[in-house]
N, C-alpha and C positions, 0 to 999 in steps of 0.2 A: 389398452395393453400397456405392460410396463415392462421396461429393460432395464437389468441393474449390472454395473458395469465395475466390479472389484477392480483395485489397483494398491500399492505399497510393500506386497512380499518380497521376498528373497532372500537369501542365505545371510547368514548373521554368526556370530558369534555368543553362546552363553554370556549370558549379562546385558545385550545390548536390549535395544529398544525399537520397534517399528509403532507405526500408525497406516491402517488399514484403510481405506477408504471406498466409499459404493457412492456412486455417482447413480441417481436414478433418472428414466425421461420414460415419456410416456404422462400419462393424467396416473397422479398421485397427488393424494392427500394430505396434510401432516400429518390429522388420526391415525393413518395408515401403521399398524403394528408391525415392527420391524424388529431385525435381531442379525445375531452374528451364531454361526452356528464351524464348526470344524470338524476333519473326518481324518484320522490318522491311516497309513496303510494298514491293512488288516482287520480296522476297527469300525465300529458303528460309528454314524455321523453321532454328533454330540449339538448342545446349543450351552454355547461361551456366553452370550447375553443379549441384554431384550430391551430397548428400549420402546415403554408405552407410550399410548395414546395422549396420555396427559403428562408427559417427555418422563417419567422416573427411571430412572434403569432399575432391572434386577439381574440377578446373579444366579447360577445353581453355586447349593450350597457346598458344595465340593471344588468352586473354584476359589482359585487363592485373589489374595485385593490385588493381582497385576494386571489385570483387564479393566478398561475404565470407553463404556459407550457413549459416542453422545450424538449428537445430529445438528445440522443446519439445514434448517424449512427452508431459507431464502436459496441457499445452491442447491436442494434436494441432495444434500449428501450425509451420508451415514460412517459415524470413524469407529473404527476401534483401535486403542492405544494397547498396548502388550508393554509391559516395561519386566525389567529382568527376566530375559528370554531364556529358558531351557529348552534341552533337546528335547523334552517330553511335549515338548509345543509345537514341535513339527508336525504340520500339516498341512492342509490343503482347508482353507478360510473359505466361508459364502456368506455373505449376505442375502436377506430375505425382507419379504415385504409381503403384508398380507391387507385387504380393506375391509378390518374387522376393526372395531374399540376392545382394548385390550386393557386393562387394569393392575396394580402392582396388588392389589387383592388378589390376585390369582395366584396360583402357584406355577411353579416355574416351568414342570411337567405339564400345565394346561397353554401357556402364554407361550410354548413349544410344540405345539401338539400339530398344527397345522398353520404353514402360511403357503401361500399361490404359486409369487412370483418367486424365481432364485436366479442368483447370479451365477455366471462358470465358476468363478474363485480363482483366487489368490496362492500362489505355492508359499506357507514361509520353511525354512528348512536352516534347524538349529544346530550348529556343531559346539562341540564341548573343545 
């Protein structure tokens, strides 16, 4: 079983900068396909990015270059950096974790499609 445990939101102001963080425990792998996904009030969850099995990140291609994933195998933890925060970024962050091999050959829509574990999530909430 795995537990993944979001931490770094909170209210901000347009322009600023958080880093997100998912602490995993539990038997996890590094292969373990992982990602960062967000769900605005009103809206469909979304996935913000993915970092594979063979660590590459990828992006949907409708996100701007202010998301930047990355991981450390040794802490089991998973970041995601946000730099120049808009309000349109308000949401509610999860991180995910899935123990499948996951490839930057895929597309973003398949490397999204399913993973197991999820975390509660992170509130971040942007004012202008």
């Amino acid at each position: 079983q795995v537990q993944l445990v979001e931490s770094g939101g909170g209210s901000v102001q347009a322009g600023g900068s958080l880093r997100l963080s998912c602490a995993a425990f539990g038997v996890i792998n590094s292969y373990y396909c992982m990602g960062w996904f967000r769900q605005a009030p009103g809206k469909e969850r979304e996935g913000v990015a993915v970092i594979t099995s063979d660590a590459l990140r990828r992006y949907p291609d409708s996100m701007p270059g202010r998301f930047t994933i990355s991981k450390d195998n040794a802490k089991n933890t998973l970041y995601l950096e946000i730099n120049s925060l808009k309000p349109e970024d308000t949401a509610m962050y999860y991180c995910a974790a899935d123990p499948r091999w996951c490839t930057a050959t895929q597309s973003f829509a398949v490397l999204t499609a399913s993973f197991r574990y999820w975390g509660q999530g992170t509130q971040v909430t942007v004012s202008s």
